[in-house]
PyMOL CGO cylinders between C-alpha atoms (Angstrom):
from pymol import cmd
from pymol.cgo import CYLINDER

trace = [
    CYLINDER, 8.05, -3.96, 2.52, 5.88, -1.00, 2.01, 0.3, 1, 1, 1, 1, 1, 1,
    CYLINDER, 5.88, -1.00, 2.01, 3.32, -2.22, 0.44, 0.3, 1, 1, 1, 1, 1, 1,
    CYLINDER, 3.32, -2.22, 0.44, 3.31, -4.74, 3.82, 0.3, 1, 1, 1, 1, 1, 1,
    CYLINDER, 3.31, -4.74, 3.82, 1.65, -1.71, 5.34, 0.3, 1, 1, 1, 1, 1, 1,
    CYLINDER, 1.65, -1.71, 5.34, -1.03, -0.95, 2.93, 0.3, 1, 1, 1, 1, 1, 1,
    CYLINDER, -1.03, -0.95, 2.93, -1.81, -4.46, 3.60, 0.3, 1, 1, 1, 1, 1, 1,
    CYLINDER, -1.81, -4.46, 3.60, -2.30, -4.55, 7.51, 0.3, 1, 1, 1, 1, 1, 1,
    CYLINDER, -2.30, -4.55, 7.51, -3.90, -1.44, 7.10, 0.3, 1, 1, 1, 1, 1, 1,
    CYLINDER, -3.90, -1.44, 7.10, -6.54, -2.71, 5.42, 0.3, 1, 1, 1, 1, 1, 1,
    CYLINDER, -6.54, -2.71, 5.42, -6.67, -6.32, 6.84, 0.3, 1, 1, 1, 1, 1, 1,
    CYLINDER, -6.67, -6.32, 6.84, -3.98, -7.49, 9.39, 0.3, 1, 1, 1, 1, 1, 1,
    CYLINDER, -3.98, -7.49, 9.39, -4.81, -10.99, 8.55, 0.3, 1, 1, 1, 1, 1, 1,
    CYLINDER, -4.81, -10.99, 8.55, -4.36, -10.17, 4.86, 0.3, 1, 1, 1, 1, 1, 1,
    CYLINDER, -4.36, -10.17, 4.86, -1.19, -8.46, 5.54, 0.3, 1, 1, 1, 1, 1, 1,
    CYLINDER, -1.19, -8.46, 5.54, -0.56, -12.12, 7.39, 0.3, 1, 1, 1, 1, 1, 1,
    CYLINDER, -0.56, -12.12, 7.39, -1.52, -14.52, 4.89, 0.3, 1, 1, 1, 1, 1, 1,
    CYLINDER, -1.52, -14.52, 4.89, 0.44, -12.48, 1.99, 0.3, 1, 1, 1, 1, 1, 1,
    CYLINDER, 0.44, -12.48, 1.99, 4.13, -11.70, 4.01, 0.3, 1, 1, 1, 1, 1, 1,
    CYLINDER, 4.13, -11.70, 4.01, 3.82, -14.32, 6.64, 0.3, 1, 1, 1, 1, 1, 1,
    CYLINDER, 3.82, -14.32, 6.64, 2.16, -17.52, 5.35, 0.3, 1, 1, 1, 1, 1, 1,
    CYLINDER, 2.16, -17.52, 5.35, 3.72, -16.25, 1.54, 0.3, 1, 1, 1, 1, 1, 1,
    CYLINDER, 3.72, -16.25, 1.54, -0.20, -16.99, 0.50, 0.3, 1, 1, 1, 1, 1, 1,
    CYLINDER, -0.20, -16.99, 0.50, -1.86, -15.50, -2.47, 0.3, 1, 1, 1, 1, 1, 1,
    CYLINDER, -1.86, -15.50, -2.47, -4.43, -16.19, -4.86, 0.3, 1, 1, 1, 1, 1, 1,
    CYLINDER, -4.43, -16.19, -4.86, -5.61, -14.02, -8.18, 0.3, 1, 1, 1, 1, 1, 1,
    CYLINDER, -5.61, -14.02, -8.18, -9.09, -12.22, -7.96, 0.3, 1, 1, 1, 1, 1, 1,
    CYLINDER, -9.09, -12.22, -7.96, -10.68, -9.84, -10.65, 0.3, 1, 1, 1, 1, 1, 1,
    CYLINDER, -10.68, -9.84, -10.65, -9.32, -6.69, -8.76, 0.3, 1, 1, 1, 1, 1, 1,
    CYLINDER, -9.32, -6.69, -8.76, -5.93, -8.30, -8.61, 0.3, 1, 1, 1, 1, 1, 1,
    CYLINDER, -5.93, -8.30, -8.61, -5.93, -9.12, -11.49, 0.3, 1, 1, 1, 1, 1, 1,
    CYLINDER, -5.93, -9.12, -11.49, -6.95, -5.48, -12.94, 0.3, 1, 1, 1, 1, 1, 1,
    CYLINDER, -6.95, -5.48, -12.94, -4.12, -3.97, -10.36, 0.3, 1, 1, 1, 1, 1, 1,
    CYLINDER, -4.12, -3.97, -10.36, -1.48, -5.75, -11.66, 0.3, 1, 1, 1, 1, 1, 1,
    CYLINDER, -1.48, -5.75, -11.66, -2.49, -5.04, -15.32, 0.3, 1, 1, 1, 1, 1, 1,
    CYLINDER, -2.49, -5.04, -15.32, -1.95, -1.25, -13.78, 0.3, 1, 1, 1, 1, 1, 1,
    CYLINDER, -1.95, -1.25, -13.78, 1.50, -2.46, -12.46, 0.3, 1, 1, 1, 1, 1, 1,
    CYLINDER, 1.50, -2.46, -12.46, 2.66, -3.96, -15.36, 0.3, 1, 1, 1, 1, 1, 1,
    CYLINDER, 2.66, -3.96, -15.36, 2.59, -0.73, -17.30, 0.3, 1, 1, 1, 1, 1, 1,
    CYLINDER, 2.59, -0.73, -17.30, 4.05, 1.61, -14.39, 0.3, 1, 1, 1, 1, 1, 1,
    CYLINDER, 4.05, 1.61, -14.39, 6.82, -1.02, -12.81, 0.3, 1, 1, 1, 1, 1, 1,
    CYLINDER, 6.82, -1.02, -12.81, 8.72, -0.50, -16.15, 0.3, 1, 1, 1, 1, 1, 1,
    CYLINDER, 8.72, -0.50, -16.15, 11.77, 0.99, -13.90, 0.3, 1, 1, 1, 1, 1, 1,
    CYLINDER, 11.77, 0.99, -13.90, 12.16, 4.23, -16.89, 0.3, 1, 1, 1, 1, 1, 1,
    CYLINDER, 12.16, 4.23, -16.89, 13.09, 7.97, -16.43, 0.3, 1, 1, 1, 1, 1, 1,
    CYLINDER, 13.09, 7.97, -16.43, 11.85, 10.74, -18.52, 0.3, 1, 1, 1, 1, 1, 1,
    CYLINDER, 11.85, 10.74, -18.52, 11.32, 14.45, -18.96, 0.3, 1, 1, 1, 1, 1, 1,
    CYLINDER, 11.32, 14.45, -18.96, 8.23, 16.43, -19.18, 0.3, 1, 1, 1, 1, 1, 1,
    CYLINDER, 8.23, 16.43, -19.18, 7.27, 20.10, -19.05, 0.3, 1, 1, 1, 1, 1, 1,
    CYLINDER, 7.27, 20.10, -19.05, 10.65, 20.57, -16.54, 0.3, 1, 1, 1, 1, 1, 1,
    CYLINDER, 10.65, 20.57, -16.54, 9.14, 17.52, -14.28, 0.3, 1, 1, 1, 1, 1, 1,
    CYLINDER, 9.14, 17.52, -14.28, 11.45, 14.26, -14.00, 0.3, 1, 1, 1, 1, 1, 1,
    CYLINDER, 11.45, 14.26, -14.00, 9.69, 11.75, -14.06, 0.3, 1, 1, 1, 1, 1, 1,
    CYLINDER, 9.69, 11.75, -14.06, 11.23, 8.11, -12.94, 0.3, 1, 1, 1, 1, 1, 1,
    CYLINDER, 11.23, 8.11, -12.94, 9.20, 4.36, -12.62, 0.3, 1, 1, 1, 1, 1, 1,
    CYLINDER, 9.20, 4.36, -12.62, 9.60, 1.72, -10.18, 0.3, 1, 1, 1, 1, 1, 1,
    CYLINDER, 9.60, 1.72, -10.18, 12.44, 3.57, -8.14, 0.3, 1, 1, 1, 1, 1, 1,
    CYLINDER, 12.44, 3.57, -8.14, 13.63, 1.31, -5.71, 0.3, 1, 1, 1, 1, 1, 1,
    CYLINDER, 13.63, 1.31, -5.71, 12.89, 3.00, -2.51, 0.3, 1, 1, 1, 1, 1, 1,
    CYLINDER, 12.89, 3.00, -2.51, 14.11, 2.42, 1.51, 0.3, 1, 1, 1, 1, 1, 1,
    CYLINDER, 14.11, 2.42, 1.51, 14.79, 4.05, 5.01, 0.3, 1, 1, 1, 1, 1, 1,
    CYLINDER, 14.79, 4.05, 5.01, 17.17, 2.96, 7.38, 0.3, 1, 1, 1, 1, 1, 1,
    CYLINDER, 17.17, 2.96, 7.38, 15.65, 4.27, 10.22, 0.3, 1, 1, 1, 1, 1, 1,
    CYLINDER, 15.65, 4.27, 10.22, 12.25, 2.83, 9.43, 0.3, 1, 1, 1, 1, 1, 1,
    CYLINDER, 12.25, 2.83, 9.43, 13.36, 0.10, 8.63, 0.3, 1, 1, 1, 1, 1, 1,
    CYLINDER, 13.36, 0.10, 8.63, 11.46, 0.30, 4.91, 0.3, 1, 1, 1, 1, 1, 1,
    CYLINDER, 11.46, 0.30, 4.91, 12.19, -0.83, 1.29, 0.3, 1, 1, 1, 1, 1, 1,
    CYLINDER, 12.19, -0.83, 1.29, 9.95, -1.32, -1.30, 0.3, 1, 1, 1, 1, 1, 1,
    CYLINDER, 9.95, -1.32, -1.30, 9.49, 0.41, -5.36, 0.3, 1, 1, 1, 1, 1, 1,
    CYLINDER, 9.49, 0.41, -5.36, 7.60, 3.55, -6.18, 0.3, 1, 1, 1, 1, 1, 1,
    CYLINDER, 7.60, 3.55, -6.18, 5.30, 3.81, -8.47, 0.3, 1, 1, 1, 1, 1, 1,
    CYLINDER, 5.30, 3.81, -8.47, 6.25, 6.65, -9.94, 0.3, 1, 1, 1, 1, 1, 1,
    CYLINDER, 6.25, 6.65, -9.94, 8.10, 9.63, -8.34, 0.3, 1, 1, 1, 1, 1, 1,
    CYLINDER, 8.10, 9.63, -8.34, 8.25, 12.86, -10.10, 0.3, 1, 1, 1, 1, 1, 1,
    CYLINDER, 8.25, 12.86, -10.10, 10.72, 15.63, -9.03, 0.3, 1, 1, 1, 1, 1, 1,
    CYLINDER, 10.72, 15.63, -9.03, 9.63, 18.82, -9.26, 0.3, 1, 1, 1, 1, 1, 1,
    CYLINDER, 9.63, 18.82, -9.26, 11.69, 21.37, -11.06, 0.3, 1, 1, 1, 1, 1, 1,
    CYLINDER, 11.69, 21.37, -11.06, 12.96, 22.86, -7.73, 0.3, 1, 1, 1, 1, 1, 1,
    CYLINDER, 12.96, 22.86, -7.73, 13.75, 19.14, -7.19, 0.3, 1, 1, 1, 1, 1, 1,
    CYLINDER, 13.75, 19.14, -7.19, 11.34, 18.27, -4.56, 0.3, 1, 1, 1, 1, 1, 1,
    CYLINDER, 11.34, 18.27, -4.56, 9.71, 14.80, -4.88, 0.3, 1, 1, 1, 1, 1, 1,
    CYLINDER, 9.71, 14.80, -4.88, 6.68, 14.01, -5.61, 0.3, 1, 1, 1, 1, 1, 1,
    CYLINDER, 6.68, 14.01, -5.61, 5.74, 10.00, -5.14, 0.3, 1, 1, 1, 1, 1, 1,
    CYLINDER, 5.74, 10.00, -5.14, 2.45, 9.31, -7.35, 0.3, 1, 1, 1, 1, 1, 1,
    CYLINDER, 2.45, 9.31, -7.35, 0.67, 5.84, -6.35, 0.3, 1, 1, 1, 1, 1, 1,
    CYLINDER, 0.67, 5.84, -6.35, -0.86, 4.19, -8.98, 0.3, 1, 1, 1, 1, 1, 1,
    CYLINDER, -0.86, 4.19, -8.98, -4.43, 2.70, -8.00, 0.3, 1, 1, 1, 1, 1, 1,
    CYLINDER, -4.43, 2.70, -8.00, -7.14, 0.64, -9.67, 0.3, 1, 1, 1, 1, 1, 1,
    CYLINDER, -7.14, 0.64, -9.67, -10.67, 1.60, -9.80, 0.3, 1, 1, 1, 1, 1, 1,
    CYLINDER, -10.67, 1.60, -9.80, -12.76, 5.02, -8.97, 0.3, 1, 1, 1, 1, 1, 1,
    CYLINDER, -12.76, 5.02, -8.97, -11.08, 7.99, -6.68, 0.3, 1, 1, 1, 1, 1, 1,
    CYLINDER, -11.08, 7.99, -6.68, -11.72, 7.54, -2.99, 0.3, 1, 1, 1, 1, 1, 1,
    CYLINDER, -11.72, 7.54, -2.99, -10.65, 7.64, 0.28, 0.3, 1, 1, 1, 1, 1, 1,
    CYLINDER, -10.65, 7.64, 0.28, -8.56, 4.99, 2.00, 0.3, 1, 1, 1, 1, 1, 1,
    CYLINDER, -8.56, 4.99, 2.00, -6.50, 5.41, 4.36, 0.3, 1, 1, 1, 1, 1, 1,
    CYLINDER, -6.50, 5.41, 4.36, -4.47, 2.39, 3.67, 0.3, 1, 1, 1, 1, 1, 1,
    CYLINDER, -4.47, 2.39, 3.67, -3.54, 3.73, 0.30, 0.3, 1, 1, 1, 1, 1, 1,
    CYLINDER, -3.54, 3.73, 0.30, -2.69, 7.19, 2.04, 0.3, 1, 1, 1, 1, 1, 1,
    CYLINDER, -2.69, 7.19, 2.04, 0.04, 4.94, 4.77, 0.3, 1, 1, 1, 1, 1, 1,
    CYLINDER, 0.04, 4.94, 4.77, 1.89, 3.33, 1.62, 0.3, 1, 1, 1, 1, 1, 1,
    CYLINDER, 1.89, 3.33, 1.62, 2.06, 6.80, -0.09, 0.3, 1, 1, 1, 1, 1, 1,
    CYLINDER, 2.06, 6.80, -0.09, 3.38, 8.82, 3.04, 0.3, 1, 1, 1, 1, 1, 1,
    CYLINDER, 3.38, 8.82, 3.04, 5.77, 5.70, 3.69, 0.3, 1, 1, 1, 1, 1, 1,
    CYLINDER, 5.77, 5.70, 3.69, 7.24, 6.21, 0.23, 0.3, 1, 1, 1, 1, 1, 1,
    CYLINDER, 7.24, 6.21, 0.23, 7.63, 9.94, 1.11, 0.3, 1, 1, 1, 1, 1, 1,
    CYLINDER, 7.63, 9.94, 1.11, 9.67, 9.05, 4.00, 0.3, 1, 1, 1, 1, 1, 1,
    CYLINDER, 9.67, 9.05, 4.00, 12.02, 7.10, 2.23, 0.3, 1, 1, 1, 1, 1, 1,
    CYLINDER, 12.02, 7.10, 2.23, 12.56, 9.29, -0.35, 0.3, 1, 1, 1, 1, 1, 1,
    CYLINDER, 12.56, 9.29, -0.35, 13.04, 12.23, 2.34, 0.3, 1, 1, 1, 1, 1, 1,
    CYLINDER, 13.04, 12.23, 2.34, 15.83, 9.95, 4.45, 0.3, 1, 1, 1, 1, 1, 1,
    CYLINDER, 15.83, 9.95, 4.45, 17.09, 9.09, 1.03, 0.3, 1, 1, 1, 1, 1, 1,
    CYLINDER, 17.09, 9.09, 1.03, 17.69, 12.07, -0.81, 0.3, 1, 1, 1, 1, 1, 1,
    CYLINDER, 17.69, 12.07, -0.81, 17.55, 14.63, 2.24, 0.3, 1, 1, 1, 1, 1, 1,
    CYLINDER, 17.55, 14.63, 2.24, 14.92, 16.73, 0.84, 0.3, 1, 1, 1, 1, 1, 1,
    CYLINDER, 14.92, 16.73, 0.84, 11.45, 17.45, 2.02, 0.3, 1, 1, 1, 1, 1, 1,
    CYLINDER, 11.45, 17.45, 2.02, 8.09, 15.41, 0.58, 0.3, 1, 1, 1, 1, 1, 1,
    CYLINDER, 8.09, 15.41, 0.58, 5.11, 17.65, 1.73, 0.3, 1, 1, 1, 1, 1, 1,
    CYLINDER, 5.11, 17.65, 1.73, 2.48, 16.15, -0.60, 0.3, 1, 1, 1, 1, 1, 1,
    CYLINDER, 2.48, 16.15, -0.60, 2.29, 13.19, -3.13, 0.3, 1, 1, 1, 1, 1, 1,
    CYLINDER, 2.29, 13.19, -3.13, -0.74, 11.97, -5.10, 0.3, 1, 1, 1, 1, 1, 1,
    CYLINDER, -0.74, 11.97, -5.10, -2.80, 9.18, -5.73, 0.3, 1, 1, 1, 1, 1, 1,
    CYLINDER, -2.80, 9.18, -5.73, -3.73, 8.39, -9.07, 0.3, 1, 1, 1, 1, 1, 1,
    CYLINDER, -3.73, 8.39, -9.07, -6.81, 6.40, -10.05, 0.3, 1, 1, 1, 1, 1, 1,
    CYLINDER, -6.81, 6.40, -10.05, -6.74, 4.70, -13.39, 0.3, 1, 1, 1, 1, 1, 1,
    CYLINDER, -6.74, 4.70, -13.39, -10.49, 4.18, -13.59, 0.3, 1, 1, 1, 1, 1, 1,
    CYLINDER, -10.49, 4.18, -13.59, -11.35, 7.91, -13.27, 0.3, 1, 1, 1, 1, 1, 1,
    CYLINDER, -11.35, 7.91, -13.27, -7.82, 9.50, -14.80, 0.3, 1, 1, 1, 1, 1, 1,
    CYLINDER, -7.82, 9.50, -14.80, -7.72, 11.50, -11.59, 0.3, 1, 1, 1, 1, 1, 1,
    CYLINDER, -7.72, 11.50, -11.59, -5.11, 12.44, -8.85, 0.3, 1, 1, 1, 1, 1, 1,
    CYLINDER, -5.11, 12.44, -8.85, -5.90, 12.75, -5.10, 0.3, 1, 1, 1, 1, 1, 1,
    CYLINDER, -5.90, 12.75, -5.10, -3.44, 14.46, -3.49, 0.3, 1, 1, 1, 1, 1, 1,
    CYLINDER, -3.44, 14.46, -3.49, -2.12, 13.32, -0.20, 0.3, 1, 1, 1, 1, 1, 1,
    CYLINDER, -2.12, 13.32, -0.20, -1.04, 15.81, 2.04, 0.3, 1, 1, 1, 1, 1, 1,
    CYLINDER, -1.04, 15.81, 2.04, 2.31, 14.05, 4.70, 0.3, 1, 1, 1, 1, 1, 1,
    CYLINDER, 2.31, 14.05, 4.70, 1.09, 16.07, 8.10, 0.3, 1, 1, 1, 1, 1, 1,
    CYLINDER, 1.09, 16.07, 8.10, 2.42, 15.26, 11.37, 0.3, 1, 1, 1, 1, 1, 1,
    CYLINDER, 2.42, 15.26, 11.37, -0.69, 12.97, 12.33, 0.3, 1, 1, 1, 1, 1, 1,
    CYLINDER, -0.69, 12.97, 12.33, -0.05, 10.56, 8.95, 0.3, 1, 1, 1, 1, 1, 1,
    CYLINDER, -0.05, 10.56, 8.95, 3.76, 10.42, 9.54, 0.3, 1, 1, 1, 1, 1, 1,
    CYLINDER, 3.76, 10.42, 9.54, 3.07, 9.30, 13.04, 0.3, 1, 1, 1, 1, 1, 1,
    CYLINDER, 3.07, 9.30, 13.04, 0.46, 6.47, 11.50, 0.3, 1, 1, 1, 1, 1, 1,
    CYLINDER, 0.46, 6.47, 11.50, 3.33, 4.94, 9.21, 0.3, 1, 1, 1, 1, 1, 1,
    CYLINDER, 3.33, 4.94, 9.21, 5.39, 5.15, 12.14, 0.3, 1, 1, 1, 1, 1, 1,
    CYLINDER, 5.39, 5.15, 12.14, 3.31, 3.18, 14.74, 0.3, 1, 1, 1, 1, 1, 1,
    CYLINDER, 3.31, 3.18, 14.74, 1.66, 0.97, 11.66, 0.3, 1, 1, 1, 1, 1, 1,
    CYLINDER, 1.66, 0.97, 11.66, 5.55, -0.15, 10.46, 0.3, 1, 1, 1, 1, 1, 1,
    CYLINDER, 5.55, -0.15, 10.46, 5.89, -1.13, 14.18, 0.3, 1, 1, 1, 1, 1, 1,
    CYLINDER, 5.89, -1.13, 14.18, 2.66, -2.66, 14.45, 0.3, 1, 1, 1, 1, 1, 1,
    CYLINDER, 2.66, -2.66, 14.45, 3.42, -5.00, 11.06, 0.3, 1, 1, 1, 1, 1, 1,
    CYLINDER, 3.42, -5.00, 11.06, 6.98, -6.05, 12.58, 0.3, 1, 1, 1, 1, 1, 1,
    CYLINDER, 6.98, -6.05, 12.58, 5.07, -7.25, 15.69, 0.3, 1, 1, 1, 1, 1, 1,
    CYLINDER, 5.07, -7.25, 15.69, 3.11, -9.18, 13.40, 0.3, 1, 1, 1, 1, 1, 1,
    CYLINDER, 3.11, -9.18, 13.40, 5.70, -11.04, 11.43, 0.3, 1, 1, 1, 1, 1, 1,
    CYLINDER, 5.70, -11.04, 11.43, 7.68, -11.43, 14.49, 0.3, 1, 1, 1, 1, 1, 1,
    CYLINDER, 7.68, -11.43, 14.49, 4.73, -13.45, 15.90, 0.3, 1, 1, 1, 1, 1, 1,
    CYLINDER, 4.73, -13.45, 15.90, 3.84, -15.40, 13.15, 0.3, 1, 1, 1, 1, 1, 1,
    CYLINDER, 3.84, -15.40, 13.15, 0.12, -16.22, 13.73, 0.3, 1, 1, 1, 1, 1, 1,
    CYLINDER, 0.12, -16.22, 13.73, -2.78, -15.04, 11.93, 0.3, 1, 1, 1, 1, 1, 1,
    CYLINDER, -2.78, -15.04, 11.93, -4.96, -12.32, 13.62, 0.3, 1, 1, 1, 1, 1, 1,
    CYLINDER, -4.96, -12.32, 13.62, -8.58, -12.87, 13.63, 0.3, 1, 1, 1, 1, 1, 1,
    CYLINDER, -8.58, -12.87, 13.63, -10.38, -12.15, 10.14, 0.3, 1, 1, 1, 1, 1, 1,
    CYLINDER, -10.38, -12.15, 10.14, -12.30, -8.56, 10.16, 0.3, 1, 1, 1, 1, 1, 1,
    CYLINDER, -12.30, -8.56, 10.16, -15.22, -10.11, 8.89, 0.3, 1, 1, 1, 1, 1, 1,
    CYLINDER, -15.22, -10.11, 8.89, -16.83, -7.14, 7.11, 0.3, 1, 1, 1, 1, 1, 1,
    CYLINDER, -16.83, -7.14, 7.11, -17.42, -5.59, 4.18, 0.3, 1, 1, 1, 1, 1, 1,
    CYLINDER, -17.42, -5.59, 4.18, -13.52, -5.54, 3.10, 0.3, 1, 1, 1, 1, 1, 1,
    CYLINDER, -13.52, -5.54, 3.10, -13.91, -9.51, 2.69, 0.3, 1, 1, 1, 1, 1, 1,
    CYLINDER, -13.91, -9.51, 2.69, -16.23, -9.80, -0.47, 0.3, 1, 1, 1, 1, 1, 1,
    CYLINDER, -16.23, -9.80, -0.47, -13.75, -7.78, -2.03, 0.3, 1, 1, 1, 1, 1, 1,
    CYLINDER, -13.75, -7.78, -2.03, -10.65, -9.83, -1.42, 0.3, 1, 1, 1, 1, 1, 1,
    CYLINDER, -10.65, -9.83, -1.42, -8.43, -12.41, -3.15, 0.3, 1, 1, 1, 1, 1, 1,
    CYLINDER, -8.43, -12.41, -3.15, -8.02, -14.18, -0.74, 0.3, 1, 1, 1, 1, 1, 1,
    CYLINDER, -8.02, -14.18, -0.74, -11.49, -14.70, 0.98, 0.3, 1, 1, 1, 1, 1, 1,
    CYLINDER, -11.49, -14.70, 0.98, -11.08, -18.53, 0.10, 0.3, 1, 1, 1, 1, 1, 1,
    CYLINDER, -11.08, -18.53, 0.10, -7.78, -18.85, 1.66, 0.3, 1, 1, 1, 1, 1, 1,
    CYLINDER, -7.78, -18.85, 1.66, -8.70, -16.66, 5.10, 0.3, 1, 1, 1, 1, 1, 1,
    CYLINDER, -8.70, -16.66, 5.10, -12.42, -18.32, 5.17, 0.3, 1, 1, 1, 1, 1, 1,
    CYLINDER, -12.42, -18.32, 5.17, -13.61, -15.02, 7.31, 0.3, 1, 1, 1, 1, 1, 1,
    CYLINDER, -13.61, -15.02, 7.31, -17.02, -16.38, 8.10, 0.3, 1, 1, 1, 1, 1, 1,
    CYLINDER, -17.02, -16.38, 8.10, -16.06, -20.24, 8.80, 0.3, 1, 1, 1, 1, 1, 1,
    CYLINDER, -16.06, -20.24, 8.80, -16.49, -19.46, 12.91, 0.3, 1, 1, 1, 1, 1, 1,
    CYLINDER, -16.49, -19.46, 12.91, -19.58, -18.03, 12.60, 0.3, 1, 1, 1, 1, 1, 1,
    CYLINDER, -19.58, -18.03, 12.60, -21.32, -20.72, 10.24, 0.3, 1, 1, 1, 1, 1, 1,
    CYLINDER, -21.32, -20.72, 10.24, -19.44, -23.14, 13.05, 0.3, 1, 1, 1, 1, 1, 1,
    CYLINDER, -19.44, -23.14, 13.05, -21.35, -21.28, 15.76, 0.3, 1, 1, 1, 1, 1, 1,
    CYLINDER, -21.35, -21.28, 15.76, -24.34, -21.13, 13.81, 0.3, 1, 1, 1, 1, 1, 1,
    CYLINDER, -24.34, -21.13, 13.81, -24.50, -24.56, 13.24, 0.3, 1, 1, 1, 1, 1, 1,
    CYLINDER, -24.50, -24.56, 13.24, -24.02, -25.44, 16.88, 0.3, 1, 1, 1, 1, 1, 1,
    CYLINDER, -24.02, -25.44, 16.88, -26.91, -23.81, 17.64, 0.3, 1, 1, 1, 1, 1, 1,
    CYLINDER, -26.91, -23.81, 17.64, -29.63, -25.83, 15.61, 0.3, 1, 1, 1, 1, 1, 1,
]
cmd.load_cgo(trace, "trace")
């Protein structure tokens, strides 16, 4: 799945505990994303200013060995596509977001056999687009990132947590317990 790399990306023992262990528990931020969702995964075409404009298209690549649903992927009135990710909260950088967008581009590119320079993100919280340029160095990411995540799965054991900042923030911090070791050490040392 695609959004398996956005995942590992940001956490490989997230990207575990959701596709390998199937686990998954509801958080604020969760909850607000798939409030997002909900309205975008409506699978809908339409037309607007010369721009088609189609929902939850169902996207893969053979050769990657990807599938997974746009968000949104407008084609441009020369026909090019443009994939648009849909993302909760303020406009910033993340390079996890960036792997899932450029993933979808190469999907759409083995699927349709047309070019995807550039796609966007779009954050709901600020109503703004940051646009993703696909250069050689990001293609190459999704690449060695798809390989990394089938490595992963094909294991099927849980990497160590990241313990960091990324951890407050997750749905499932009760599930991965990030900081149970070190309490354990700590306590060992009293």
């Amino acid at each position: 799945m695609v959004s398996a790399l956005q995942h590992y990306v940001y956490c490989p023992r997230q990207c575990a505990l959701i596709h390998v262990e199937d686990a998954w528990q509801e958080n604020i931020f969760t909850m607000r994303g798939k409030r997002v969702h909900d309205r975008v995964d409506i699978p809908d075409g339409m037309l607007r200013d010369g721009i088609r404009i189609e929902r939850a298209l169902p996207i893969w690549s053979d050769s990657i060995g990807l599938v997974g649903r746009a968000d949104v992927v407008e084609f441009l009135p020369d026909g090019t596509p443009y994939p648009v990710e849909h993302k909760v909260g303020p406009r910033k950088y993340r390079a996890a977001d960036e792997v899932q967008l450029c993933a979808q581009a190469l999907c759409l590119e083995e699927m349709l056999g047309l070019p995807v320079p550039e796609g966007a993100l779009y954050y709901h919280r600020s109503r703004r687009r940051r646009l993703v340029a696909f250069g050689d160095e990001l293609r190459a990411r999704v690449i060695r990132v798809t390989s990394e995540v089938r490595a992963l799965f094909e294991m099927r054991t849980l990497p160590p947590p990241v313990t960091d900042g990324r951890c407050t923030r997750c749905s499932l911090l009760e599930i991965c317990l990030p900081y149970a070791g070190t309490l354990m050490k700590e306590e060992y040392r009293k």
